[in-house]
N, C-alpha and C positions, 0 to 999 in steps of 0.2 A: 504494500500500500504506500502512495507517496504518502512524503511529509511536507509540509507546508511551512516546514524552518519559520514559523510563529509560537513555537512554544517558548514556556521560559524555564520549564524545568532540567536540570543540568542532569538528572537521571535519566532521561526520558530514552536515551539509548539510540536516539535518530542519527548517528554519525554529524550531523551540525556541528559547526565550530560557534559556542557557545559563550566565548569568551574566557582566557585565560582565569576569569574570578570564578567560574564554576566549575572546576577541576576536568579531570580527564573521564572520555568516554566508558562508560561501562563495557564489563567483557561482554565481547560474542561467544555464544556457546556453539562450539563443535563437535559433527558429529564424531564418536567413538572411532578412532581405528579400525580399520578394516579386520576382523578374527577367521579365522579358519579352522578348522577341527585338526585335530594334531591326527599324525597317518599312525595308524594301529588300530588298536583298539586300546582305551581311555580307563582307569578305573578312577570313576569319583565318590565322593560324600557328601552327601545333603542331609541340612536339619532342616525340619517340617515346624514350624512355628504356628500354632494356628490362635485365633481370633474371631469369636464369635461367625462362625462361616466363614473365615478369610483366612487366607495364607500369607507368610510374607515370603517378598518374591523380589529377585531382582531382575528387569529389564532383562531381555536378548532381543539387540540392535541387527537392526539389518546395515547392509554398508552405508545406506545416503541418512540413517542415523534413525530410523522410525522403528518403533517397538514393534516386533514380528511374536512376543510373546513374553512368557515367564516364567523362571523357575526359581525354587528353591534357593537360601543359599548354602553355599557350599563350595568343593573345589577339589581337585586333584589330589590322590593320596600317591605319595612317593614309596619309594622302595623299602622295605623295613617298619611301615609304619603302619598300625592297624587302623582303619576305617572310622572308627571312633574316636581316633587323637587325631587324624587329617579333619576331623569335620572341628572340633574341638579348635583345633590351629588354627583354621582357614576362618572362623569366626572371630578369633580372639585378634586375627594378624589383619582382616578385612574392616571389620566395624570395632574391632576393638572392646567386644563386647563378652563375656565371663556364660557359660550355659548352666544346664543342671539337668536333673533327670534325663539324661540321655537314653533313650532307649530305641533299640532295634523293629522298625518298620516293615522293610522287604527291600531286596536287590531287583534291582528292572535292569533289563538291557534294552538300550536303547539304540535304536538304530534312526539316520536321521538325516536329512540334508541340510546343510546350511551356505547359500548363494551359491548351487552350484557342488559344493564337495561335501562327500559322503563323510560322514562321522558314527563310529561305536564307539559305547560307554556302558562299560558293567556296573551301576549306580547303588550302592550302597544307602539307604532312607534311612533315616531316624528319626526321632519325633523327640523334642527336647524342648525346655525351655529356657528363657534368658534371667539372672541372676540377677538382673535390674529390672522389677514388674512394672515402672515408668517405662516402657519400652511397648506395652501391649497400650499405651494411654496415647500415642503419638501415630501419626498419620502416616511417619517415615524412617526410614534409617538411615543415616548416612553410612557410606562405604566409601571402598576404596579398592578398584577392579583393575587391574593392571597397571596401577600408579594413576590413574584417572579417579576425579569422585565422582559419586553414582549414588543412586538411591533407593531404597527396597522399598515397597507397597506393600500394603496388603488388601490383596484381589481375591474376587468370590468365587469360590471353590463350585455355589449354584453356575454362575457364567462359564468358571470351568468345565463344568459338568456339560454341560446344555451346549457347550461347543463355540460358546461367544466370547473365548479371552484360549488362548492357545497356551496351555499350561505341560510343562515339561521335567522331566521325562515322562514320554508317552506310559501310562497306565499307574502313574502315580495318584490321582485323583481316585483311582477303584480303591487302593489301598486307607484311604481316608476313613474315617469314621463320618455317618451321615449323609 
């Protein structure tokens, strides 16, 4: 939409030179780097946070930057490490955030395409909670996705269900309660 460079608010984000007395233009947000599914097959960990019908989930970006979906979060368990201390890690090292009642969901394999390239992941679920219950009171979480920040929601497990919010890995919603 044009701007018609008559505002006077120095937030306002229109690229207008404003005058040196209203500071510098706010950032533009860009879209996420380009991701690709690592070639093999993937073993991850996800904790299932849930919320009155909702899960918390973070974004999966398509290239030009638009949410193509949601998952859990979670992250890669490396070599030597069991399932439950990669989900553990990936939350404490992502949002910085302490869990509890960790407990065991189901493994899904998922099979998948993302722009193009084929991706498996033998997905490890757990269903836990976070050790700060201010955290089921707020709308969002900040993170931190490959040195980028980012933000987790929590989305309806009903729209998951029902096929109007694309929730992953495929057939983690059956495993849900309700």
């Amino acid at each position: 939409m044009p701007h018609d460079h008559a505002c006077t608010d120095p937030a306002c984000g229109c690229g207008h030179d404003h005058g040196a007395d209203h500071g510098p233009r706010p950032p533009v947000a860009t879209a996420p780097a380009p991701w690709r599914p690592a070639p093999g097959i993937a073993v991850t960990a996800v904790a299932v946070f849930l919320r009155e019908g909702q899960i918390l989930c973070a974004p999966v970006h398509a290239d030009d930057g638009t949410i193509k979906g949601w998952r859990p979060l979670g992250g890669p368990v490396v070599p030597g490490e069991r399932a439950a201390d990669a989900v553990q890690r990936w939350i404490s090292d992502s949002a910085g955030q302490q869990i509890t009642d960790l407990a065991p969901l189901g493994v899904l394999e998922h099979l998948y395409r993302h722009e193009g390239a084929i991706g498996h992941e033998i997905v490890f679920a757990f269903t836990a909670r976070f050790a700060t219950p201010e955290i089921y009171e707020a709308d969002a979480l900040a993170l931190t996705l490959a040195g980028r920040p980012e933000e987790a929601k929590w989305v309806s497990l009903a729209k998951a269900r029902a096929g109007r919010l694309m929730l992953w890995p495929e057939g983690l919603a059956d495993l849900l309660p309700g």
